[in-house]
C-alpha positions in Angstrom: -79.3 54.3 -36.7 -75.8 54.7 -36.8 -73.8 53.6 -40.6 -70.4 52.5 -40.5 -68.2 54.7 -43.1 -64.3 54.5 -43.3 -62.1 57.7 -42.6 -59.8 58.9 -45.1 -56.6 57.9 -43.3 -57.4 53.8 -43.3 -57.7 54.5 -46.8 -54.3 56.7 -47.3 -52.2 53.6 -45.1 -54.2 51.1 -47.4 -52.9 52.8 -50.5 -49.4 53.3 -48.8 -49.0 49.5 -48.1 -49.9 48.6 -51.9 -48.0 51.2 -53.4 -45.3 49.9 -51.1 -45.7 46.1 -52.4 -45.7 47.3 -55.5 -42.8 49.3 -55.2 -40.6 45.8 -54.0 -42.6 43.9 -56.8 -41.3 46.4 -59.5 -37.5 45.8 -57.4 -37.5 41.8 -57.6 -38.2 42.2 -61.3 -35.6 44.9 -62.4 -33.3 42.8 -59.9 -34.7 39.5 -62.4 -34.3 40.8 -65.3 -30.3 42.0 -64.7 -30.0 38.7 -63.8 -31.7 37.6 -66.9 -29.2 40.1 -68.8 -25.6 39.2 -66.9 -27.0 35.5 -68.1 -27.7 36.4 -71.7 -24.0 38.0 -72.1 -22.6 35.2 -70.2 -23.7 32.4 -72.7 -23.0 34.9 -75.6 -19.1 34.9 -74.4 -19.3 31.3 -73.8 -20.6 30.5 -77.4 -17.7 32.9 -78.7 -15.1 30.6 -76.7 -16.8 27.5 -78.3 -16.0 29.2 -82.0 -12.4 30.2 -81.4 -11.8 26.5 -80.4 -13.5 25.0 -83.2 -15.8 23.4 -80.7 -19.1 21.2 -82.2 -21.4 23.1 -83.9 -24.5 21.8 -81.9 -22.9 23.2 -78.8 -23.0 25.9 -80.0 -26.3 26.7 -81.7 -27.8 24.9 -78.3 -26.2 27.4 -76.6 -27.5 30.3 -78.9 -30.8 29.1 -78.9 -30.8 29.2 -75.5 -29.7 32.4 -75.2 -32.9 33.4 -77.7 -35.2 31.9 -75.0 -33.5 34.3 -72.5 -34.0 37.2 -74.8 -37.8 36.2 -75.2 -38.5 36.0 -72.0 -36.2 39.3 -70.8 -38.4 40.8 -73.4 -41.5 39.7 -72.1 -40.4 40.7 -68.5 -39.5 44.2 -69.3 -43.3 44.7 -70.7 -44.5 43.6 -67.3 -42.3 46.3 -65.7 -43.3 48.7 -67.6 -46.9 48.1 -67.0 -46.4 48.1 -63.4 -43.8 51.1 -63.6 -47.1 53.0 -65.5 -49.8 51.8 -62.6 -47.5 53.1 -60.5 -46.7 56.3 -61.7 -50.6 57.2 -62.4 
């Protein structure tokens, strides 16, 4: 009776391909979050435009608070990288 077993190397390319996926997972989200960033600073310049020119008020705390929601979820995106950066790394 013959038993079917797995050699190492199917096991090695296995682990090479996720690694691999993970490795352009962790890029997209670094890539995101930059994005994320360049956006944050953008609307914080904008808001300071809005003030020098006496602009409405509500333009400009709906701006801030949009910027908050940015900085929430930046926040929330860099703990994800960092838990992937760790699986990968160990």
């Amino acid at each position: 009776m013959q038993t079917r077993h797995r050699s190492r190397r199917p096991l090695a390319c296995e682990a090479g391909r996720s690694g691999q996926r993970l490795f352009d997972a962790l890029t997209d989200l670094n890539a995101y979050a930059l994005t994320l960033d360049i956006e944050c600073h953008r609307i914080e310049d904008r808001a300071l435009e809005l003030a020098d020119v006496d602009s409405s008020g509500s333009e400009i705390l709906g701006l801030l608070r949009e910027r908050r929601e940015l900085a929430e979820e930046l926040i929330a995106l860099r703990g994800v990288i960092s838990a992937l950066e760790h699986t990968l790394l160990h």
